[in-house]
N, C-alpha and C positions, 0 to 999 in steps of 0.2 A: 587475421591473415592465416590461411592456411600450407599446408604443404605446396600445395599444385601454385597455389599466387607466388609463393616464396621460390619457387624454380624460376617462373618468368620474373618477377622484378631482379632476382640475386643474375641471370643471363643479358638481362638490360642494362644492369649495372657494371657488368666485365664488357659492354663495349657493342655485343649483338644488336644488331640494328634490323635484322630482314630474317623471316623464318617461310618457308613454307610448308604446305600440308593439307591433307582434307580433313575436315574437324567430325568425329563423332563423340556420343555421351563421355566416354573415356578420358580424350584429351582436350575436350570443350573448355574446360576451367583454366587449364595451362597456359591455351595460346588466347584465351581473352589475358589472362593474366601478362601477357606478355604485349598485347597492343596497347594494355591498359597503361603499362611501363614504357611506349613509344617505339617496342619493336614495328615495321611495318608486317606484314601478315600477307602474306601471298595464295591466294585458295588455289589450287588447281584441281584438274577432273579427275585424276588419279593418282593413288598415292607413289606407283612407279614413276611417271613424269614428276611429280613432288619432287621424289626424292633425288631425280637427274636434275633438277632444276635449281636446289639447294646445295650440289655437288659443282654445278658451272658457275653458278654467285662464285661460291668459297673460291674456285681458282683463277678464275678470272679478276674478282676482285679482291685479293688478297686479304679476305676477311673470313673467319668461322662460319662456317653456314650450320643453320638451323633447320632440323626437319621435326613437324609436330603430326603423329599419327593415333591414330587407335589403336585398341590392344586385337591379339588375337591377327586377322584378316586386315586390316589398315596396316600392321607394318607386314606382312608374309606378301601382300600385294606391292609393297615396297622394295623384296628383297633385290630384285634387281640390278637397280638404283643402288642400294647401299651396298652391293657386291661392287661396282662398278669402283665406286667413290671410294672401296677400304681398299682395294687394291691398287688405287691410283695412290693411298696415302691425303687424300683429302681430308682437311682439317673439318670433320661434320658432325654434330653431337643430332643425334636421334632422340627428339622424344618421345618417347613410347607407353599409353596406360599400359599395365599388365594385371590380368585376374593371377589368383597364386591357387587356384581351386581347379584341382585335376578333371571335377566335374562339371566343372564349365566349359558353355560351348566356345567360349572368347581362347579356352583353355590351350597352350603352345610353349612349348620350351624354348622361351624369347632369347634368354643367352646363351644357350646353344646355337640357336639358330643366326645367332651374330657371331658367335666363336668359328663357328662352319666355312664363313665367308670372309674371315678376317679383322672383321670390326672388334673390337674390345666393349664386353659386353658388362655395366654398371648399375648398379639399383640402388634408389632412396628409401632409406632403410628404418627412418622415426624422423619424428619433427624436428629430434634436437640435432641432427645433424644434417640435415635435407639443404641449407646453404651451403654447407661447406662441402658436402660430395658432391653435390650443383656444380659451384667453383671446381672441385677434382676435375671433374668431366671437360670442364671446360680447359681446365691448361693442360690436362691431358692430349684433348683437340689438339689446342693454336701449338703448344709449344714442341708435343711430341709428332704432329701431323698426323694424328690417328682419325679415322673414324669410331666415334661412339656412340653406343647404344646405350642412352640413361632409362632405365626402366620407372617407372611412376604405377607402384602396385596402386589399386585401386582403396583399398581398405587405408592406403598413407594416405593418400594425398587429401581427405578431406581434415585430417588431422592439424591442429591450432597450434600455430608458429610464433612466439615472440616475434615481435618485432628486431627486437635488438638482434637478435641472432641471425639478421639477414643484411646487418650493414657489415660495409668491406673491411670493418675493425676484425667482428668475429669472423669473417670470412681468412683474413689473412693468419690469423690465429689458430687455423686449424689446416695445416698445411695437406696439399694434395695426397693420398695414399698410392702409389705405385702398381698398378698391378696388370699380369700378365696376362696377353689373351687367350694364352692356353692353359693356364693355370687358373682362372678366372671362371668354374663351373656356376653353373645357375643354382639358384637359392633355392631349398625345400621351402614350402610354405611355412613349415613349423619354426624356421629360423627367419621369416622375412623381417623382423626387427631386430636382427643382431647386426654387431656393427662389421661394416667391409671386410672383405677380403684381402689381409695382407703380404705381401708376396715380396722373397726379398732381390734384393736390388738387382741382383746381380744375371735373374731372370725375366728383369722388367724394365720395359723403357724409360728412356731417361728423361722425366722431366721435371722443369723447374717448379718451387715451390712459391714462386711470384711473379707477375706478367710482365716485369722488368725488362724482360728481352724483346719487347715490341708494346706499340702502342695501343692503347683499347679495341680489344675486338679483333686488331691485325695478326696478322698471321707470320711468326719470326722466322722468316725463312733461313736469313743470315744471322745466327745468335752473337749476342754480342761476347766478346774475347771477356773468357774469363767468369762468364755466368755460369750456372747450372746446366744450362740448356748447350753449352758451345762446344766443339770438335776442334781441339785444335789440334793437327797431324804430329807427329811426332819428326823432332829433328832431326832425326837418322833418315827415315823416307822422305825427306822434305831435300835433304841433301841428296840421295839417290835419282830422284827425280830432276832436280836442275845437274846433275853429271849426264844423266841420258838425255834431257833435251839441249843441253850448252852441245851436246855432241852432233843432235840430229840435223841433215840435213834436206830433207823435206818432211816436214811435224804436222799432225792433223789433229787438231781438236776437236773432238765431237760432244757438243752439251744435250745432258738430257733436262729431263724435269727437274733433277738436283741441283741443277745450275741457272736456272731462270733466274736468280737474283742474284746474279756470278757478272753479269757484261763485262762491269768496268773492269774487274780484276785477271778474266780471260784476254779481253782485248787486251788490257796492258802485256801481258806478260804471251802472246800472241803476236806483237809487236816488236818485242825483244829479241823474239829464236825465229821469225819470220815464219809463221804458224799459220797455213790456213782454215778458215774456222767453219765447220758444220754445226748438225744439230738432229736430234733422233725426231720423230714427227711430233710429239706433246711439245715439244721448244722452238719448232717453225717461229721466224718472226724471230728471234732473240739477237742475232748478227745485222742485224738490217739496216743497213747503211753502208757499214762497212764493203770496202771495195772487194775486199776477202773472204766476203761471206758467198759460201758454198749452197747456202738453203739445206734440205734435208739430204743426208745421206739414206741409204737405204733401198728399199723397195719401190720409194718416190724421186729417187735421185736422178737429176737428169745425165744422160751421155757423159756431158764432160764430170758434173761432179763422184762421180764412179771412176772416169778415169782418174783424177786426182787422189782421190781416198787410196786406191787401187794401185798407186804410186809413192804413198807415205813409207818412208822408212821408220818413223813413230805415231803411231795412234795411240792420243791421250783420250779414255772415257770421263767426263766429267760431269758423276751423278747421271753416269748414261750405263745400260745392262750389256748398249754394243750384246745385242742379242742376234737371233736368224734376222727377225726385221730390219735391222739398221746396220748390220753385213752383210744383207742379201747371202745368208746361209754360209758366210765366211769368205767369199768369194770377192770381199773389199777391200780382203786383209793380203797382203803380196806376202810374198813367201820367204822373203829377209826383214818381213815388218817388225818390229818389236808393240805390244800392245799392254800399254798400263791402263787401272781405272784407279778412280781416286770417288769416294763415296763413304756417305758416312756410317752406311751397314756392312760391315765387316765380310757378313756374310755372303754380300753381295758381290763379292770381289772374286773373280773367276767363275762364277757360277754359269754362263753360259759357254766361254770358250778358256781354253788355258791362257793366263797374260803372265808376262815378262815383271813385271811390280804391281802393286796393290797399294795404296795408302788409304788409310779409315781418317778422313778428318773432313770438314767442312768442304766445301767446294773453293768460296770465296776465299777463307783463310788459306787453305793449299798456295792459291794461285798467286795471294800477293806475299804467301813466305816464301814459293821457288823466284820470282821475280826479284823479289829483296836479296835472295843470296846472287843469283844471275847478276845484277849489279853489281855488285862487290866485288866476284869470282869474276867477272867478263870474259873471254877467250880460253882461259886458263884451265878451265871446266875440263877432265878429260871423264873419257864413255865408264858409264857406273860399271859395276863388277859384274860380273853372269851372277843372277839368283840362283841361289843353291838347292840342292834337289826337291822339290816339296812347296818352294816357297811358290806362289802366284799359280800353284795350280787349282785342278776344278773345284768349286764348293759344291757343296748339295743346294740344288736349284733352291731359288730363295726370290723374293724381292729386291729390285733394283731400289735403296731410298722409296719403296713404295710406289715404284714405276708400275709396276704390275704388267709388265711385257709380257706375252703369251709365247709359250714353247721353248723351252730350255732344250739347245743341241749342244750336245758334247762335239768334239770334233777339236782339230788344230786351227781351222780356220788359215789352212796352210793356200796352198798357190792356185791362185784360181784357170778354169780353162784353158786351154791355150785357143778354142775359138770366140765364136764372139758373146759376152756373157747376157745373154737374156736376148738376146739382137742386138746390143749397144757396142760390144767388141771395141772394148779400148785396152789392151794391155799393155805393162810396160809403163814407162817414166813417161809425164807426160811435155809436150813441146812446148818450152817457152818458158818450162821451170828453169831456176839457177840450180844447174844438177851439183855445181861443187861446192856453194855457198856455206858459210857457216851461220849460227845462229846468232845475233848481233843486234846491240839497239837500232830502231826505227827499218827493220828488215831482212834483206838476206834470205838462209834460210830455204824456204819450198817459195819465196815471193822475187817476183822479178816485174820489170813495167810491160815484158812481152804478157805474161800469166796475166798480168791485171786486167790487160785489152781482154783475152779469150773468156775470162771471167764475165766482163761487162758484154761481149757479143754475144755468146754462147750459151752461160749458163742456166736462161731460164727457161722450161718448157715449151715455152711459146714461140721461142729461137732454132725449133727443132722442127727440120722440115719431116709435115707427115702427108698421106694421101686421104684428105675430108672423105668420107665413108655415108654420110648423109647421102638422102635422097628418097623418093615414095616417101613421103609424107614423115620422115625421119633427120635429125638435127644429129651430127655428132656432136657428141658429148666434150669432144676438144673446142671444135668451132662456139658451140654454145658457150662453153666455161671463157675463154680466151674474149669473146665478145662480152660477156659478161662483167670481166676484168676491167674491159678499157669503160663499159658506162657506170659499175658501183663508182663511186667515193670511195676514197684512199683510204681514209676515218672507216675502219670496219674493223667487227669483227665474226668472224668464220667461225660455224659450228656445221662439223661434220658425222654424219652419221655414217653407220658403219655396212659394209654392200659391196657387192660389185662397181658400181660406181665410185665408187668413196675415192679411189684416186682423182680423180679428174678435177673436184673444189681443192682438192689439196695440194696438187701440182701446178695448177694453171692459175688459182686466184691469190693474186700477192697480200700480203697484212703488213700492215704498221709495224708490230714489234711482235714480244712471246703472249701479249696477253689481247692479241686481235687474234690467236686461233685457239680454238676451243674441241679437244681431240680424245671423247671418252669412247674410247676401245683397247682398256684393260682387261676388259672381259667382252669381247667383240659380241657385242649383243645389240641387232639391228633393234630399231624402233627408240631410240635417248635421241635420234639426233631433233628432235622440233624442244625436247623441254630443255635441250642443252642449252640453244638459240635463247630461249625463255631468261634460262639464269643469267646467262652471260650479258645480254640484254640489259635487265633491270643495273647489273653490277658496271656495266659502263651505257650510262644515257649518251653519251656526246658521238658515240658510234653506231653505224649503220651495222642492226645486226641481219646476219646473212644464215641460214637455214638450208644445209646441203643435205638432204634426204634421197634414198632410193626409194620407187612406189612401193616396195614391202613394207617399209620402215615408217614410211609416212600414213600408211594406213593403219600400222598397227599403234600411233600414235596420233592418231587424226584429232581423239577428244579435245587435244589442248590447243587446237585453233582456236574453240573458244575463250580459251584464257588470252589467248593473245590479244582477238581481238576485245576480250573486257580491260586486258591491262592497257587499251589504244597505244600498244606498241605498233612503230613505222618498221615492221620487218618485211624484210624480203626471202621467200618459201621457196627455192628451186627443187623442186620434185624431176629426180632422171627418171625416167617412166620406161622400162623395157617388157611390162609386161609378165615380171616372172621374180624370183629369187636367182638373178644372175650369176650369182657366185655358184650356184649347185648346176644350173642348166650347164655351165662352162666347166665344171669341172666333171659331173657324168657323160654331158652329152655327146663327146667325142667317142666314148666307148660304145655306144650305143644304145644306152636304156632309154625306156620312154619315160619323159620330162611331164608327165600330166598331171603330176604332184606338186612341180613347181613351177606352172606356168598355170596363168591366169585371161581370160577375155578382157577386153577393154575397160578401166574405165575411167569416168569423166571425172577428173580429177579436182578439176578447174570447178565444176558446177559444184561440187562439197563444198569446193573452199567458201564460194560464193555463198551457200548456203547457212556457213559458220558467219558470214559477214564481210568474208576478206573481198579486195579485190583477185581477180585473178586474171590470166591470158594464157593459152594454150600457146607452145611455141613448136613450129615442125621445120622451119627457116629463119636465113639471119633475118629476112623483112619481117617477121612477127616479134622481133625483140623491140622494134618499133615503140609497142606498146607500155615495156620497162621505161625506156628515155624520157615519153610521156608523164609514168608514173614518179619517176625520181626529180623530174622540173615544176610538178607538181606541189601539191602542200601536205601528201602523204599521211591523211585521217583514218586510212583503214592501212593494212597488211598489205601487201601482193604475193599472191602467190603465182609462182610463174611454170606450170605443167606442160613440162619438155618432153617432147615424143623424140625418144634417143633412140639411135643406130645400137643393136646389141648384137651384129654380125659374129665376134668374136667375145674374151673373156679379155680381163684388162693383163697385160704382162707382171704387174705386181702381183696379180690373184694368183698366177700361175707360178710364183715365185711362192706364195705363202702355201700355195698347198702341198708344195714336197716336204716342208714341214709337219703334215697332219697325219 
C-alpha cells in the first residue's frame, strides 16, 4: 500500500462515504483508492461545480464532504467552490496532488492559495505519518467545521505505507496537530518531508483529538457537554441573558447557520419568554411548523415579518452575524431594541453592528442553560444591568461561526425611517401583539392568539397582494414561483443560485425544514446554483431537488446537466431568463449607461437542456406550466428543466436593498 491508497482507505475508515471531483494523473491513485475502500465517487464536468457540489453534500447532509482534484489547474479551477464552502465554514477536506518543483508547469503555491480564501491549508509529509495527518485533516474538517486543503505532494504519495500504520489503533495514537490558517505557510520543497506545522493552541482552532463528539463521517454540529470540541457559555452571560429576556416583552430570535441544530432548545426556551422566531436566509426552513415562525428576516422578509422584527424590544442572534442582509442595513432594529448575539466565535460578536451582550458559547447549550435558570428564576428575573463601556461593542469584521455574510456595516443600527421602509412601511409596535405581557411558560411575551391569526394570514409572500407584471410573451417571476409552489411536492429541497432573481425561489417556494434549502452565497458568486442542486440531491434521495438558477448562472454552469442527467437524477431546472445579468442592468441602468455589456440576445434554453438529455418546456404563461404537472405525475427518467421567459421590467427590492451596501 502506498501513500495516495492509505489517504482514501484511512477517509473511508473515519466514516467518508461520497467524494467528488474530476480525476487527472495526479489524484488518479487517491480517488480509486477511495472507491476501492467504498467511497461512492461522484465525476463531475468541472472541478468548480465539483467542488460546489461536495460543499452542498456536507451541508445538507450533515456529513464531511470530500473533494479529489489535480495539482496545479484542477484545484485553482476549483478555487471558487472552495472560496464559497471556507467561508460558509463547510466541513470539506480538499484533496489536492501537488508538484513541490518551482519549474513545473503544474507548479502554484497551493497553501497560499487556500490561506488567501480561508481554507486551512495541510500537507502529507512521509509515509510514516500520512494516516495520521489524513485523520488531522479530517477532525480538523467535522469537528472544527473548517474547510481543508490536504495537499498530496506527488514524489509522497507513491511512497510504501505499512499496513498497520493505517488502522484506527495508529490513527488514534497520534493525535491531530492544531494549526492555524494564518500561521500555516506553504512548505519549501526542501522541507516537504518534515514533519507539520505546529502552532500553539491558543492561536488555533479548537479541535478534538477523537471523533467522539459525533458519529462516523457526521459532522458535530452540537458537541457534546464536556468534550474537546464543546462551548459551553459561561455562567455570568448565561445569567445576563435570562435577566434581559425574563425582562423583554416582545423578544425576537433570529437563527443563523450556527443554530441549525439548536430547534429544540430555541423552541423551548421561545416558548417560555413568548419569543417570536426568525432566521437569516442559510436557516430558511429551521421554524417550520411552528405557529411563530417568521420565515426569514432580512432583505427576504415579507411586510408583516419586518414589521415584527421592527417592533422587538430584544433581538437575540443565534449563531446569526445579524449583518446589513438580515437587518436590512439596520433598519429592523427599533430604536429602544436591545440586540444580543450569542455565537461560538468570540470575534464574531458585534462585528457588524454594536449589540447590548455577547455570549461565546454553543448555541444549543446557551439556550437550554437560560431556559433552565428562566425555570427556576420565573417572574423574578429583573432587567440585566447596562453593559459597561466597551463591552458588546464593534469587533473587527470577522466571520459569523463561518457564516461568511458579505459586507460588514458599522453603524447603530439605530431607528429606522419614519417613511415606508423599502415600500413595506410598517413602523412601530405591531397590532395584535400583547404589548404589556411578560415572558412566562407556554407564552406571553411578543405572542398573543390575535398575532398568531396575522402570522398564519399574512405572513407568507404569497399573502401579499402585488400587480402580475407578465405579459408579451413574459411570465412574472412571482406568478411563476407561487404556481410553482402549489405543483412541487412539499418533500424538496431548494438550491438557489445567486442573481437578480435569486429572491423570488427564496421567498415564494416553501421547504420542509433547514436542510430543504440550499443557500451558497457567502461569496455571491453566480453560476454554484445547478452543482448545488447536484450535492444536495445525492445527500437527500427521498426529496425532490429543485434548481433555482438565473440564465447568467445557468449558462455559466450548463456543463453539469450532463452529470445530472448521468447520475439519472429526477431534478427540476427552473432557469429565470431575463436575458441579461440583472443585477447590473438594475443597478446602472437607471442612471443611464449603456447595458451592451450585460445584456445578451435570446437564447434557447430549453433546446441545450434537451440536448444534454434532460426534458425541458419553455414557460412564457401560467397554461405552459401545464407541462410540469405532466412531468411530476409522470415516472420522471430524465431531469426537467423548465425555461421561464421572466418579466425584468424592474430590479428586485432586495437587490436595491443590497446595493447601498456596495
Amino acid at each position: 500500500m502506498n501513500v495516495a491508497e492509505a489517504v482514501g482507505r484511512v477517509l473511508a475508515s473515519l466514516g467518508v462515504d461520497t467524494a467528488f471531483g474530476v480525476v487527472g494523473s495526479g489524484n488518479f491513485h487517491v480517488t480509486n483508492a477511495l472507491i476501492e475502500h467504498g467511497v461512492r465517487f461522484v465525476a463531475a464536468r468541472h472541478e468548480g461545480g465539483a467542488a460546489t457540489m461536495a460543499d452542498a453534500y456536507a451541508r445538507t447532509g450533515g456529513r464531511v464532504g470530500v473533494l479529489s482534484v489535480h495539482q496545479g489547474p484542477g484545484l485553482t479551477n476549483a478555487m471558487t467552490g472552495i472560496t464559497e464552502a471556507a467561508k460558509s465554514r463547510t466541513p470539506l477536506i480538499v484533496l489536492a496532488a501537488e508538484v513541490t518543483e518551482p519549474r513545473s508547469n503544474f507548479f502554484v503555491d497551493q497553501a497560499a492559495l487556500a490561506t488567501a480564501v480561508g481554507a486551512v491549508p495541510l500537507r502529507i509529509t512521509s509515509a510514516e505519518t500520512a494516516a495520521a495527518q489524513t485523520a488531522q485533516a479530517f477532525h480538523l474538517a467535522r469537528d472544527g467545521r473548517r474547510t481543508v486543503l490536504l495537499n498530496l505532494p506527488l514524489e509522497v504519495q507513491s511512497r510504501p505505507v505499512p499496513v498497520s500504520l493505517t488502522s484506527p489503533a495508529s490513527q488514534a495514537s497520534s493525535p491531530p496537530t492544531s494549526v492555524s490558517p494564518a500561521s500555516a505557510p506553504s512548505v519549501p520543497a526542501s522541507q516537504a518531508s518534515s514533519p507539520p506545522t505546529s502552532v500553539s493552541p491558543a492561536s488555533a482552532p479548537s479541535v478534538p483529538a477523537s471523533p467522539a463528539s459525533a458519529p462516523p463521517g457526521h459532522v458535530s454540529l452540537t458537541p457534546v457537554p464536556g468534550s474537546p470540541g464543546s462551548s459551553e457559555p459561561e455562567a455570568r452571560e448565561v445569567a445576563r441573558l435570562a435577566e434581559l429576556l425574563g425582562a423583554a416583552r416582545r423578544p425576537v430570535f433570529v437563527a443563523g447557520r450556527g443554530a441549525r441544530a439548536a430547534k429544540q432548545e430555541l423552541e423551548e426556551l421561545a416558548e417560555r419568554i413568548g419569543a417570536l422566531l426568525a432566521t437569516s436566509a442559510v436557516a430558511k426552513g429551521l421554524f417550520r411548523g411552528s405557529p411563530w415562525d417568521l420565515d426569514v428576516s432580512g432583505g427576504f422578509a415579507s411586510p408583516l415579518t419586518a414589521e415584527l422584527v421592527r417592533g422587538a424590544d430584544v433581538i437575540v442572534g443565534w449563531g446569526c452575524a445579524l449583518n446589513m442582509w438580515t437587518m436590512r442595513q439596520g433598519t429592523l432594529i427599533g430604536p429602544e431594541a436591545k440586540v444580543v448575539q450569542v455565537d461560538l466565535d468570540a470575534d464574531a460578536l458585534g462585528a457588524h453592528r454594536p449589540i447590548h451582550l455577547g455570549v461565546v458559547g454553543d448555541v444549543a447549550l446557551t439556550a437550554r442553560s437560560v431556559t433552565t435558570l428562566l425555570a427556576g428564576g420565573g417572574d423574578d428575573l429583573r432587567p440585566a444591568p447596562a453593559a459597561p463601556d466597551g463591552s458588546g461593542g464593534e469587533a473587527p469584521a470577522g466571520p459569523d461561526n463561518g457564516l461568511g455574510e458579505p459586507d460588514v456595516r458599522g453603524g447603530s443600527g439605530g431607528e429606522a425611517p419614519a417613511g415606508p421602509d423599502n415600500g413595506l412601511g410598517e413602523p412601530g409596535v405591531p397590532d395584535g401583539s400583547d404589548r404589556g405581557a411578560r415572558g412566562g411558560p407556554g407564552g406571553g411575551g411578543y405572542r398573543s392568539a390575535g398575532l398568531a391569526g396575522r402570522i398564519a394570514r399574512e405572513n407568507r409572500w404569497r399573502d401579499v397582494p402585488y400587480d402580475d407584471e407578465g405579459g408579451e410573451g413574459r411570465i412574472d417571476p412571482r406568478t411563476l414561483t407561487i404556481e410553482l409552489d402549489d405543483l412541487l411536492p412539499a418533500e424538496r429541497v431548494v438550491s438557489v443560485d445567486s442573481g437578480n432573481f435569486m429572491g423570488y425561489p427564496s421567498m415564494f417556494l416553501d421547504v420542509p425544514d433547514e436542510r430543504g434549502f440550499c443557500f451558497t452565497q457567502a461569496f455571491q458568486s453566480i453560476g454554484l446554483g445547478l452543482a448545488t442542486a447536484i450535492g444536495a440531491a445525492l445527500a437527500q434521495p427521498d426529496r425532490l431537488a429543485v434548481a433555482a438558477l438565473g440564465d447568467g448562472g445557468a449558462l455559466m454552469g450548463v456543463a453539469e446537466l450532463e452529470t445530472v442527467v448521468r447520475l439519472g437524477l429526477a431534478m427540476v431546472i427552473v432557469v429565470y431568463d431575463d436575458e441579461g445579468y440583472g443585477a447590473e442592468v438594475h443597478h446602472f441602468g437607471p442612471d443611464g449607461h449603456s447595458l451592451d455589456t450585460v445584456t445578451f440576445p435570446p437564447v434557447d434554453i430549453a433546446a441545450i437542456a434537451r440536448g444534454f438529455g434532460c426534458e425541458a418546456v419553455t414557460v412564457r404563461d401560467r397554461a405552459d406550466l401545464a407541462a410540469v404537472a405532466g412531468w411530476l405525475d409522470g415516472p420522471r427518467h430524465r431531469p426537467l428543466l423548465i425555461h421561464a421567459k421572466v418579466s425584468g421590467a424592474r430590479g428586485s427590492w432586495w437587490l436595491e436593498e443590497a446595493f447601498r451596501g456596495h
